[in-house]
C-alpha positions as CSV (number, residue, x, y, z in Angstrom):
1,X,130.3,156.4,108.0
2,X,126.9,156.4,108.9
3,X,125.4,155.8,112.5
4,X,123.9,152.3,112.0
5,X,126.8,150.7,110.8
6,X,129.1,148.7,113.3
7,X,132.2,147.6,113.2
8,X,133.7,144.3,114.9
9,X,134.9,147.0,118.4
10,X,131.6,147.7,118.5
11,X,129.9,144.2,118.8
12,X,132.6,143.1,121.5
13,X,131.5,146.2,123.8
14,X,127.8,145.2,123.3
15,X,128.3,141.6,123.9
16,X,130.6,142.5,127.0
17,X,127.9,144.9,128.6
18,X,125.2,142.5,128.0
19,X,127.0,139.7,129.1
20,X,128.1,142.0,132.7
21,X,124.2,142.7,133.1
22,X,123.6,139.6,133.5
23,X,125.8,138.7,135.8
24,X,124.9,141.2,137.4
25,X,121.2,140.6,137.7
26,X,121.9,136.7,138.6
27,X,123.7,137.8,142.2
28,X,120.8,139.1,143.5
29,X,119.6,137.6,146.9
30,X,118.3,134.1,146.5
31,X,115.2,132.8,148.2
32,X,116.2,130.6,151.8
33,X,116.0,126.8,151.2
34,X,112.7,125.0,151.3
35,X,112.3,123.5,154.7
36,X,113.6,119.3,154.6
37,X,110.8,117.2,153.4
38,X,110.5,113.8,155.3
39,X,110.7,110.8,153.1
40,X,107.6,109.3,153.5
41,X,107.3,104.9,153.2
42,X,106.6,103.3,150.1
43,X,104.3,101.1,151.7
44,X,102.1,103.8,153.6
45,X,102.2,105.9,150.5
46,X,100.9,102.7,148.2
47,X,98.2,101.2,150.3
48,X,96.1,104.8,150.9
49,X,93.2,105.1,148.3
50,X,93.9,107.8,145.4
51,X,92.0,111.2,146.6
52,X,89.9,112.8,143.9
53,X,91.8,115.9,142.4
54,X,88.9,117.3,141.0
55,X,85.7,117.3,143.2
56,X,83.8,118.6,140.1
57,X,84.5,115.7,137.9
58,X,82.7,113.4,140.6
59,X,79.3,115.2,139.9
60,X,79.0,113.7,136.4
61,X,78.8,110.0,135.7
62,X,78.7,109.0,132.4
63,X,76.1,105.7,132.4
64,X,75.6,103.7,129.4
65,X,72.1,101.5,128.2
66,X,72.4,98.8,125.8
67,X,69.1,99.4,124.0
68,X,68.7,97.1,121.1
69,X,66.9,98.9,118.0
70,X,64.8,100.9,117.6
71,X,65.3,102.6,121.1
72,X,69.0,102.5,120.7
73,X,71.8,102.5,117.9
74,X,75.2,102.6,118.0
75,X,76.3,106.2,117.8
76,X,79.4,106.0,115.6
77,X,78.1,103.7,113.0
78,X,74.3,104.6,112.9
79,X,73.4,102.3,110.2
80,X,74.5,99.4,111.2
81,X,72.5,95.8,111.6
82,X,74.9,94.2,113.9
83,X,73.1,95.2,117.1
84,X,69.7,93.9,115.8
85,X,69.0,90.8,116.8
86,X,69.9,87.5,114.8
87,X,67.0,85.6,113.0
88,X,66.2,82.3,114.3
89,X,68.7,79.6,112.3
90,X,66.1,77.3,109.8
91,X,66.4,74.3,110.5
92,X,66.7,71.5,107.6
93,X,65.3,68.4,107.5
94,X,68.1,66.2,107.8
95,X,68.5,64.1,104.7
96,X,71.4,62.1,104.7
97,X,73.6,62.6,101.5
98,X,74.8,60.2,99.9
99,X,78.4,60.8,99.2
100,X,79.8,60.2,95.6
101,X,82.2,56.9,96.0
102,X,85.6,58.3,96.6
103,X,87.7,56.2,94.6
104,X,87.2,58.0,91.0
105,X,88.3,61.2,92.6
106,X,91.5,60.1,93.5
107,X,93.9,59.3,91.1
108,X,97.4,57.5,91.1
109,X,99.7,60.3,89.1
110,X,103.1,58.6,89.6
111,X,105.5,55.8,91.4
112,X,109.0,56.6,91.8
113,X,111.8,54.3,93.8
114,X,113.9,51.0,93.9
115,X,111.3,48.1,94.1
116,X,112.4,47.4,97.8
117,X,111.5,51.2,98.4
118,X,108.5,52.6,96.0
119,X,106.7,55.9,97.0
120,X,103.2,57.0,95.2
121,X,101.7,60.1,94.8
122,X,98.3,59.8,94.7
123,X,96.1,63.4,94.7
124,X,99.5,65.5,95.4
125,X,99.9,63.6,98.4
126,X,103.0,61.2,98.3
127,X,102.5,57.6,100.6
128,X,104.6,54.8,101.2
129,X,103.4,51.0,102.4
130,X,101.3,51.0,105.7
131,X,101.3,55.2,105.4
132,X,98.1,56.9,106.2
133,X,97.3,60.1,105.3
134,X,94.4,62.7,104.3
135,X,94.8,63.3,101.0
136,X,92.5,66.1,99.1
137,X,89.5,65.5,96.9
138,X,87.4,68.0,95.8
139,X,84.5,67.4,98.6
140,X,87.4,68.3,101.2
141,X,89.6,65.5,102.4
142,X,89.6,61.3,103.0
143,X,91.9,59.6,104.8
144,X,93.4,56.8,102.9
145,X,95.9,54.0,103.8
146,X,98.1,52.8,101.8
147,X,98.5,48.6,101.5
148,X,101.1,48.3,98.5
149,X,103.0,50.1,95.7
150,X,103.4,48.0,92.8
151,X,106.0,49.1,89.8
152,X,102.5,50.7,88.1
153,X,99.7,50.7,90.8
154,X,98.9,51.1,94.8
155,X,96.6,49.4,96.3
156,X,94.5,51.9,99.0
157,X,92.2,51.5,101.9
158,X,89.6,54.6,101.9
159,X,87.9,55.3,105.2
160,X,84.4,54.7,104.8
161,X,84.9,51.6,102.8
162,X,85.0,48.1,103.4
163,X,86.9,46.8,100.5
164,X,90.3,47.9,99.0
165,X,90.7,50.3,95.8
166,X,93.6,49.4,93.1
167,X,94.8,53.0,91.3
168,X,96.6,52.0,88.4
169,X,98.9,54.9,86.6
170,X,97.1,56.6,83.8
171,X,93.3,55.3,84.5
């Protein structure tokens, strides 16, 4: 057998010895006991202003400018416009536009119901009898009321006007 090879015996001992130094070198003489510390109040300890911990960080203050180009730029995105100031808005002569009548964009595309309940659907926007709603036109959207469902029509008030529209299914 040659000298590095170990048999099971062997590994006990060494655990065994290893495991008695240490032991051994944990009963030592321990340091006395740290002299009682007295609690001191929340309150008192809450109220006092935080001291500085490091009196070197106080000689540097970081202080900022908000220079608007060309004497400043914003240091992470260097070319960018947004700091530059905004051009003054134009102004338009204000021409009043005359709005394309509404009722030829809005179309009656079904009635459904009993005759003592009908329901139309006019634009994707269903309405019953005294219903008002905002239905959508391609300019955005109107408010319309509706007056009457008939077995193939509805009769509709469009804001904006001053007489009553018939939409008849299919026109």
């Amino acid at each position: 057998m040659s000298r590095l090879a170990t048999s099971p015996r062997r590994e006990r001992i060494l655990a065994a010895t290893g495991l008695a130094l240490l032991c051994v070198a944990g009963c030592g003489k321990h340091p006395p006991p740290a002299a009682a510390v007295k609690p001191v109040p929340v309150a008192a300890s809450t109220n006092m202003p935080a001291s500085p911990t490091n009196e070197a960080a106080l000689a540097y203050v970081s202080v900022f400018e908000n220079l608007l180009p060309p004497q400043g730029k914003d240091p992470f995105f260097p070319k960018s416009h947004r700091r530059e100031p905004a051009p003054p808005p134009e102004v338009a002569a204000a021409v009043p536009a005359k709005l394309p009548p509404v009722a030829p964009i809005l179309v009656l595309k079904g009635v459904v119901g009993s005759a003592k309940r009908r329901v139309a659907l006019i634009n994707n926007e269903t309405m019953e009898p005294g219903e008002t709603s905002l239905v959508r036109v391609p300019d955005g959207r109107v408010r319309v009321e509706c007056l009457g469902i008939g077995p193939d029509y509805v009769l509709i008030k469009v804001e904006g006007e001053k007489q009553p529209k018939r939409l008849e299914l299919g026109k």
